[in-house]
C-alpha positions in Angstrom: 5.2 -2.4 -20.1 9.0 -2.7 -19.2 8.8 0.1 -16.9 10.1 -1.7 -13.3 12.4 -4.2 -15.3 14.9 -6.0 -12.6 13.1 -4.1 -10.0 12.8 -5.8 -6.5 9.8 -4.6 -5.2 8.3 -5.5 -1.4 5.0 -5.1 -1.3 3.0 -6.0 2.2 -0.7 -6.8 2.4 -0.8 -8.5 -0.9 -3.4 -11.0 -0.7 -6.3 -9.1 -1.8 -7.5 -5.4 -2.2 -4.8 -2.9 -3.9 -1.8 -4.6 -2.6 -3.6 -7.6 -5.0 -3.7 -5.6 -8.1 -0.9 -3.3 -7.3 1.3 -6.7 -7.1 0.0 -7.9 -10.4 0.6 -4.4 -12.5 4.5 -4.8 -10.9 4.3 -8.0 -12.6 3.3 -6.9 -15.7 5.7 -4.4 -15.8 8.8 -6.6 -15.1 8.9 -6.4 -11.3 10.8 -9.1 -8.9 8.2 -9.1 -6.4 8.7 -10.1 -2.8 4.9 -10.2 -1.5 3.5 -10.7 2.1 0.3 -11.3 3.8 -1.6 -13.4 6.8 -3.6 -15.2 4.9 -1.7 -17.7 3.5 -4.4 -19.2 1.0 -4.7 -15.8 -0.7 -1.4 -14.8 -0.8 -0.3 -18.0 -2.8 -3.5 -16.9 -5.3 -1.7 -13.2 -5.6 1.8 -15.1 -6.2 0.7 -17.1 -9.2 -1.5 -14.0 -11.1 2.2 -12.9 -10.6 3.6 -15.7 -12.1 1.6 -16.0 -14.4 2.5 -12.3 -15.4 6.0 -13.3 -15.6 7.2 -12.3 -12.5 9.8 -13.9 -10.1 7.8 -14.3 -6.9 8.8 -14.6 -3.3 5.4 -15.0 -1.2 5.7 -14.9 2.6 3.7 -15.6 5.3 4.2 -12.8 7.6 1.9 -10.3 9.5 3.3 -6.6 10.1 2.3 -6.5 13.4 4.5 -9.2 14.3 8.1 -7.4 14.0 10.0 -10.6 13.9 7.9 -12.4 10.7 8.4 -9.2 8.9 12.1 -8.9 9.7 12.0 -12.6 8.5 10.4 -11.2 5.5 13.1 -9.1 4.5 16.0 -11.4 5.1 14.2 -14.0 3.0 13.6 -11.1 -0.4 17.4 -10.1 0.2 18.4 -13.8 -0.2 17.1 -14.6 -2.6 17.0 -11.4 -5.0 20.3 -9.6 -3.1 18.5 -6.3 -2.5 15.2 -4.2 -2.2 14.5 -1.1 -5.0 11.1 0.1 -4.0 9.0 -0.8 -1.1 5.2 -0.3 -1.1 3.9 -0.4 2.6 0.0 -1.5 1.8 -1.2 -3.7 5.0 -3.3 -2.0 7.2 -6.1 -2.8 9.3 -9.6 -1.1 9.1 -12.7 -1.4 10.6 -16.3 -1.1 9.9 -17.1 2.6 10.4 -18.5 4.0 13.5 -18.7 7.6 15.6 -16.0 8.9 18.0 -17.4 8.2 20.7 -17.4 4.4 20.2 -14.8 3.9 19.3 -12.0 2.6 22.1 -8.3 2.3 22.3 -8.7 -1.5 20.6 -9.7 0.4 17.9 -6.6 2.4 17.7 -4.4 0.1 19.0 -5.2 -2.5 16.0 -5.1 0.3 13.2 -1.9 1.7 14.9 -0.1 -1.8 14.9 -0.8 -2.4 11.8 -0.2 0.8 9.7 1.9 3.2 11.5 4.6 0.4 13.3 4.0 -2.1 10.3 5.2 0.9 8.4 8.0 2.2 10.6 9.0 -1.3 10.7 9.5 -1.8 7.5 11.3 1.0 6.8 13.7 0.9 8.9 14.7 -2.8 7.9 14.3 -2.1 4.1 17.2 0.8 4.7 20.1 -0.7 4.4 19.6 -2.3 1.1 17.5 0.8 -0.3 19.9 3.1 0.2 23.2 1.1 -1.7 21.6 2.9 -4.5 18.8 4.7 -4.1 14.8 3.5 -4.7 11.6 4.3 -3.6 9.4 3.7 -0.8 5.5 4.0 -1.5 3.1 4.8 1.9 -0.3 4.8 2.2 -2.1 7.5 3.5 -5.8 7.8 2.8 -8.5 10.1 2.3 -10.4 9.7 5.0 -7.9 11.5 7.1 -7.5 13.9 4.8 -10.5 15.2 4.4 -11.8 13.8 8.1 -14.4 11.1 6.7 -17.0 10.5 9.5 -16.8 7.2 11.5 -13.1 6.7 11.1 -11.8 8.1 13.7 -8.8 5.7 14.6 -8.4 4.7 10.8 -7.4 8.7 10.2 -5.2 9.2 12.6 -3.5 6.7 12.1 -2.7 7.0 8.3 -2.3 10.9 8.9 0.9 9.6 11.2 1.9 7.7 8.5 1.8 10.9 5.9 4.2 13.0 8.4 6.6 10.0 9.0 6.6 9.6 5.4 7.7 13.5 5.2 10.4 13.2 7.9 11.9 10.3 6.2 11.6 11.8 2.8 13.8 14.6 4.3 16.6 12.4 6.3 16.7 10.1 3.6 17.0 12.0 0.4 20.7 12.2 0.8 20.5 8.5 -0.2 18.6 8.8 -3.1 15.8 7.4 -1.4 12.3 8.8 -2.4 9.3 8.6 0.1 5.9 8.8 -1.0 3.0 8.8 0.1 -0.5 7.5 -2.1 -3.6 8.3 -0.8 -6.7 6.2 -2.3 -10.6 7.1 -2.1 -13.2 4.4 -2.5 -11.8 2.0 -4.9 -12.6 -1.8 -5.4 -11.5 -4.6 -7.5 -13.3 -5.5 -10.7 -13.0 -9.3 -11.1 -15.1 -11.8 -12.9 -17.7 -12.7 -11.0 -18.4 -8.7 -11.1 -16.7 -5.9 -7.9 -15.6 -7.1 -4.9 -15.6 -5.3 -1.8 -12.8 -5.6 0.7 -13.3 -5.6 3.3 -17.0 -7.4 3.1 -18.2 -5.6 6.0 -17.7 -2.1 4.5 -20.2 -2.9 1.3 -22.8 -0.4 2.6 -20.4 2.1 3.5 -18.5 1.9 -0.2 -21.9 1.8 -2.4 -22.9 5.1 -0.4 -19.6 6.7 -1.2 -19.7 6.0 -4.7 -20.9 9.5 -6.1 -18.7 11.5 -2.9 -16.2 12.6 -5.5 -16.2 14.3 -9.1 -16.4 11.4 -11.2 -19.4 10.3 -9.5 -18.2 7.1 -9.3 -16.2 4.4 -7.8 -12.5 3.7 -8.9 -10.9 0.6 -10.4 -8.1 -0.8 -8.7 -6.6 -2.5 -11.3 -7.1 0.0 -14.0 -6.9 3.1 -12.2 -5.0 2.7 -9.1 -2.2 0.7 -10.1 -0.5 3.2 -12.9 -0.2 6.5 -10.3 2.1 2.7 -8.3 4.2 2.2 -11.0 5.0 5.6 -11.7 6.2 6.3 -8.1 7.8 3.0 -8.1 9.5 3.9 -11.8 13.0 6.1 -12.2 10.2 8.4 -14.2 9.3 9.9 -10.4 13.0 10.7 -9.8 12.5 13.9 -8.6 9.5 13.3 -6.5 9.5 13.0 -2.8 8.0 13.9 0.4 4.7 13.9 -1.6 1.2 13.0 -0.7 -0.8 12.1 -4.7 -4.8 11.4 -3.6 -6.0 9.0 -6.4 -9.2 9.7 -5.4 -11.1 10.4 -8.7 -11.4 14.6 -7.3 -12.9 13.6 -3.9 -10.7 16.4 -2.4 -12.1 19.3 -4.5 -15.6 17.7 -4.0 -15.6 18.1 -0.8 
């Protein structure tokens, strides 16, 4: 524990899912956390875990889509904590999985929005603070375009955009000490009390059928397995790290 002490850490999409446990691991390990979402309900659940971690918590209302909430966003962490060290870029829209061919410019349009200009976005307005002295920005990528999952056809391309921004940016922006990541998860849910829970709902079937698609055989725990490959890219231990893609995806890649 310790290891983001005094950090100020954005993290968007943090009402459920990974950017959930990803928010309370930061917590844990000393983390001011700025924290967004849409849902306003959930967020505020995500902010006191937080709290209750012993975090300083700013929770916004704010939906990456929507440039001026998230530039609102970022004004309202820098006020109130001065700067931004690391930024994780979480939200993304996905839907329910289904072939090529039906699959329409909606589709693309709403997975575009959401994760390649929610991600440029943020970026872009994170820089000026992120590169008084250096920090770390943390993308998602995922491994359904990577290895071309079936029935996600809008999903992958989008997240494969974000991977080559993410490599672009790495370059231009290592001069400032500014690493830039990117994480790219398999099939991993939440283990909570009342036992897992998928996110989102409608994606159950698809999740249960993917459990044994990788070498563990398994699904993956956000919380416990997830969240530490986050801190160490958000950490000064991944220093010399940048312009990477890490799948925490329990060997789905050499399964497949």
């Amino acid at each position: 524990m310790g290891r983001l002490d005094g950090k100020v850490i954005i993290i968007t999409g943090a009402s459920g899912g990974l950017g959930k446990q990803t928010a309370i691991r930061f917590a844990e390990e000393g983390a001011k956390l700025a924290i967004c979402a849409r849902t306003e309900e959930k967020l505020e659940v995500t902010k006191e875990l937080c709290e209750k971690a012993g975090a300083e918590v700013e929770a916004v209302v704010a939906d990456v889509c929507d440039f001026d909430s998230i530039k609102a966003f970022v004004d309202k962490t820098v006020e109130r904590f001065g700067t931004v060290d690391v930024l994780v870029n979480n939200a993304s829209t996905i839907s329910p999985p289904m072939d090529f061919i039906d699959q329409d410019t909606y589709d693309l349009d709403e997975a575009i929005q959401s994760g390649l200009y929610g991600t440029w976005h943020m970026m872009q307005l994170c820089f000026p603070y992120l590169k008084e002295k250096g920090g770390s920005i943390i993308n998602f990528g995922s491994m359904g375009g990577v290895l071309g999952m079936e029935g996600f056809a809008s999903y992958a391309a989008e997240k494969e955009a974000i991977r080559g921004l993410s490599r672009v940016v790495a370059r231009e922006w290592g001069q400032y000490g500014i690493r830039v990541n990117c994480v790219c998860p398999n099939v991993v849910t939440d283990r909570v009390e009342e036992g897992l829970e998928f996110s989102p709902p409608a994606m159950k079937e698809f999740l249960v059928s993917s459990m044994s698609d990788n070498a563990m055989k398994r699904m993956g725990y956000a919380y416990a397995e997830f969240t530490p490959a986050m801190v160490f890219l958000a950490s000064d231990d991944s220093l010399w790290i940048t312009g990477q893609t890490l799948p925490v995806d329990g060997g789905a890649m050499i399964h497949a």
